[in-house]
C-alpha atoms as an extended CHARMM CRD file, in Angstrom:
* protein
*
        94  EXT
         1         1  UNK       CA             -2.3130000000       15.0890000000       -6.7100000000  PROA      1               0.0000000000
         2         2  UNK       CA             -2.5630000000       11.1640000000       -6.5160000000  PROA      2               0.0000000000
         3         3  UNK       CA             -0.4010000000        8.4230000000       -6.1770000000  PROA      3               0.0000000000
         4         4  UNK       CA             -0.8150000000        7.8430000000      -10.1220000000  PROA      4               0.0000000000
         5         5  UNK       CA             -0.3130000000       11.0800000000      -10.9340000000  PROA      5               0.0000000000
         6         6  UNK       CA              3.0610000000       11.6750000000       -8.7320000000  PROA      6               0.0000000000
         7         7  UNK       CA              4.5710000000        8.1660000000      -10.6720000000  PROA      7               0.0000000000
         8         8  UNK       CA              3.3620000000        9.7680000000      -14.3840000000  PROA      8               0.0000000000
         9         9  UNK       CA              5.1410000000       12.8270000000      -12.7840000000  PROA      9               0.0000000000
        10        10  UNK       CA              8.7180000000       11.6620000000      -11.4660000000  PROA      10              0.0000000000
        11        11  UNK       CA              8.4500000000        8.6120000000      -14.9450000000  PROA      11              0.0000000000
        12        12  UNK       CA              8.5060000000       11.4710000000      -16.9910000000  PROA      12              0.0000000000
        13        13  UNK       CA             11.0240000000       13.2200000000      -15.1550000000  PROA      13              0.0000000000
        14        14  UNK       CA             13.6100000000       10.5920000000      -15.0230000000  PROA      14              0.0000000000
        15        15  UNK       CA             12.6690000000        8.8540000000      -18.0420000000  PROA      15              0.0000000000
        16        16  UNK       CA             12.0960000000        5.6120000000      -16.0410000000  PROA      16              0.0000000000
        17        17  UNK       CA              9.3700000000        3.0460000000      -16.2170000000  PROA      17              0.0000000000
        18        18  UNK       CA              5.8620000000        3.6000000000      -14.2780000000  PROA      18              0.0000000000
        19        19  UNK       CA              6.0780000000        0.1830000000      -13.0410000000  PROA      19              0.0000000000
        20        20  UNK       CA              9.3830000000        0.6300000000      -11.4930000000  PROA      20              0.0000000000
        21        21  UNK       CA              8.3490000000        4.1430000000      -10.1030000000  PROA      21              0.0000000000
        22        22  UNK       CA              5.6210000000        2.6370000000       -8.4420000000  PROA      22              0.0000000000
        23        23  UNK       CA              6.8170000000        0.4630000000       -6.8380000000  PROA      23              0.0000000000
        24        24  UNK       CA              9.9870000000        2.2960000000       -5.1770000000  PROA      24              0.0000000000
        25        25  UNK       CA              7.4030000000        4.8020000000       -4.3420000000  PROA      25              0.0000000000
        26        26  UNK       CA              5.5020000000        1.7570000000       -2.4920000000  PROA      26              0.0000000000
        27        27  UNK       CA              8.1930000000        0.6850000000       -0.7640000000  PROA      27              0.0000000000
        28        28  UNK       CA              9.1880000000        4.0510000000        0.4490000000  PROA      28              0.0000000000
        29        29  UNK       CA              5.8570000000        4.3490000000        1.9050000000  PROA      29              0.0000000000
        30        30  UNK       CA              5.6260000000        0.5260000000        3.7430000000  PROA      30              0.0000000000
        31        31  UNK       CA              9.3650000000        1.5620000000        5.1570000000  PROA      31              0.0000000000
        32        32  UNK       CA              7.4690000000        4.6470000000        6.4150000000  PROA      32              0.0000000000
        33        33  UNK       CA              4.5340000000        3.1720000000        7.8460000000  PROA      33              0.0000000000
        34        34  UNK       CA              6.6130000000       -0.1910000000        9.3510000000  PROA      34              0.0000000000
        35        35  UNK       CA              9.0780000000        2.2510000000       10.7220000000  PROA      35              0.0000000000
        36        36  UNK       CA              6.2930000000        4.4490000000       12.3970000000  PROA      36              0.0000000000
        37        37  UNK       CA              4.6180000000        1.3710000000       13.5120000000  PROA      37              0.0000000000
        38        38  UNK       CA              8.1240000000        0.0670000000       15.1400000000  PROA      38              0.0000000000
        39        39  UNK       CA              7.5070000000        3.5380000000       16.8830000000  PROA      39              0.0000000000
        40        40  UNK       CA             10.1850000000        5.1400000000       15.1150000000  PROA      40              0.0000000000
        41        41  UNK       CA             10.5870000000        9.0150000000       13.8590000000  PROA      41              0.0000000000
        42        42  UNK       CA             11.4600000000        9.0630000000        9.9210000000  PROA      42              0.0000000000
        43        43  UNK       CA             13.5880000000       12.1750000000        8.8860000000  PROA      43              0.0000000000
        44        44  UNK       CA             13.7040000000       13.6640000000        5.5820000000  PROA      44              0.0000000000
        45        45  UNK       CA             16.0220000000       16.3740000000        5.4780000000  PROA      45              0.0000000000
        46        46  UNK       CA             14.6130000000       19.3960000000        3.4400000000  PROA      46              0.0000000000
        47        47  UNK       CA             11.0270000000       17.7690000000        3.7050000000  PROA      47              0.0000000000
        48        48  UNK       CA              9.6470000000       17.0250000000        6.4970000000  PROA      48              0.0000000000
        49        49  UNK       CA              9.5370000000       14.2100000000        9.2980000000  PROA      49              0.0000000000
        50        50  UNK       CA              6.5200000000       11.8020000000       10.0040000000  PROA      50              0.0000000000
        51        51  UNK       CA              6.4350000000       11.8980000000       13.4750000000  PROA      51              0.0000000000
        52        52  UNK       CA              4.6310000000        9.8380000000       16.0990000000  PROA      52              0.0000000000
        53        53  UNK       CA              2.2900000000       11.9960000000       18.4710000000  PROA      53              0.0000000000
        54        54  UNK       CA              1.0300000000       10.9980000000       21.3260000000  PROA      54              0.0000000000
        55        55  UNK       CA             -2.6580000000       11.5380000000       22.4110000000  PROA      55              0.0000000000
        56        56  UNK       CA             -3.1280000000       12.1860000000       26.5580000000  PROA      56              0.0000000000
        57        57  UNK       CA             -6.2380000000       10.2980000000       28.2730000000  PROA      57              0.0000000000
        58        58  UNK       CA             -9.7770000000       11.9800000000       27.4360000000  PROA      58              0.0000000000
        59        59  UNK       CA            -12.9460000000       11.9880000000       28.8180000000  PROA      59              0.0000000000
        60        60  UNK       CA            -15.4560000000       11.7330000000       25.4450000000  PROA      60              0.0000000000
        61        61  UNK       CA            -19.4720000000       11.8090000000       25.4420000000  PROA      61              0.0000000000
        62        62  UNK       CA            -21.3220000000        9.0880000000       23.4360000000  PROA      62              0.0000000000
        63        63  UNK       CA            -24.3340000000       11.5170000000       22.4180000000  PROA      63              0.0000000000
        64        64  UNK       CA            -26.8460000000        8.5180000000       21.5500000000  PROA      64              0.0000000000
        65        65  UNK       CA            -26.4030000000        7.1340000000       25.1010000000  PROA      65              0.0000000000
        66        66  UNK       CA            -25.8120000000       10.0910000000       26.9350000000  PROA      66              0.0000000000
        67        67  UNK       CA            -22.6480000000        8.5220000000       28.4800000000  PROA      67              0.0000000000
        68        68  UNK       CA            -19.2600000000        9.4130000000       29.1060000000  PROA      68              0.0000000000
        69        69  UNK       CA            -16.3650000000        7.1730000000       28.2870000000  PROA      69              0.0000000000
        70        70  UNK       CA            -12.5280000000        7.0560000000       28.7830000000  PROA      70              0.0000000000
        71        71  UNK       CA            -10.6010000000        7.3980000000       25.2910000000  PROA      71              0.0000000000
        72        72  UNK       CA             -7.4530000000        5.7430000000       26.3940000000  PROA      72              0.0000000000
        73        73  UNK       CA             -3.6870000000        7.7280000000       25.5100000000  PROA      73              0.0000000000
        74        74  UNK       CA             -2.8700000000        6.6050000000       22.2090000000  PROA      74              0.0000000000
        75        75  UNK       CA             -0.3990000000        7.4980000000       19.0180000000  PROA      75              0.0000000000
        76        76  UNK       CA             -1.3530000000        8.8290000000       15.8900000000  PROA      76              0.0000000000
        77        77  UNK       CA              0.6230000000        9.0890000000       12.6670000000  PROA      77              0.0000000000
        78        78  UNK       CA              2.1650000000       13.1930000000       11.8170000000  PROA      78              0.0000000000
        79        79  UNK       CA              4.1160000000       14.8030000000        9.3020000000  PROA      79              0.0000000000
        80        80  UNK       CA              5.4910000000       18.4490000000       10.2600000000  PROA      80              0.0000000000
        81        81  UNK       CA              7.2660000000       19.7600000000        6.9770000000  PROA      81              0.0000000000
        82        82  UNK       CA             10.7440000000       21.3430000000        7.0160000000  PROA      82              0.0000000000
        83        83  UNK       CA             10.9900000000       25.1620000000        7.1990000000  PROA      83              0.0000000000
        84        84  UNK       CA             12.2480000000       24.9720000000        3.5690000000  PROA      84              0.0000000000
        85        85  UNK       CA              9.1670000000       23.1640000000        2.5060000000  PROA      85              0.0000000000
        86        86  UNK       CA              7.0820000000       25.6570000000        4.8480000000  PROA      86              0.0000000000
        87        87  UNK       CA              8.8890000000       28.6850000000        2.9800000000  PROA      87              0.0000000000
        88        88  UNK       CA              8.4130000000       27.2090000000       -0.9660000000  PROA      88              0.0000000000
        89        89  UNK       CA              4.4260000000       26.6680000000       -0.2740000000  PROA      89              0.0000000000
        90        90  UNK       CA              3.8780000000       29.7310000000        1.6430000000  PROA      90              0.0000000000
        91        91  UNK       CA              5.6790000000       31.7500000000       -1.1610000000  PROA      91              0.0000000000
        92        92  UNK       CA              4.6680000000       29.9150000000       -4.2870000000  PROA      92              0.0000000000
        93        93  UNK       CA              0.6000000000       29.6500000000       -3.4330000000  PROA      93              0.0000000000
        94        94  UNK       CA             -1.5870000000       32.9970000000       -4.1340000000  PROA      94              0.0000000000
């Protein structure tokens, strides 16, 4: 499912404009990302939370080179879904 097709999807629902959908659903996700950026956790009970995880120190091979080099700890962007969420997939998919 896109973006386009999740703001047809909750306009219909709701009976309220695309162009207002869209953009609440843009906003949503810049207060996600600028939250995560700020290094903050965002919660959404019933969901699912984007998390930050953080990535230990490796040792990586550049295969053109033949080298080694040091990938440096760093953060990447998560979501883990609710149990809820978890359950509703797991029983609703076949």
């Amino acid at each position: 499912m896109t973006k386009a097709e999740i703001v047809a999807e909750i306009a219909n629902k709701t009976g309220i404009e695309k162009v207002a959908v869209q953009s609440a659903i843009e906003a949503f996700m810049d207060t996600v990302k600028n939250s995560m950026a700020k290094g903050d956790n965002v919660y959404l009970r019933g969901f699912g939370s984007f998390i930050i995880k953080k990535r230990a120190e490796k040792t990586g091979r550049n295969i053109s080179r033949n080298t080694t080099i040091i990938i440096p700890e760093h953060n990447i962007p998560a979501f883990k879904p609710a149990k809820t969420f978890v359950n509703e997939v797991k029983n609703s998919v076949k």
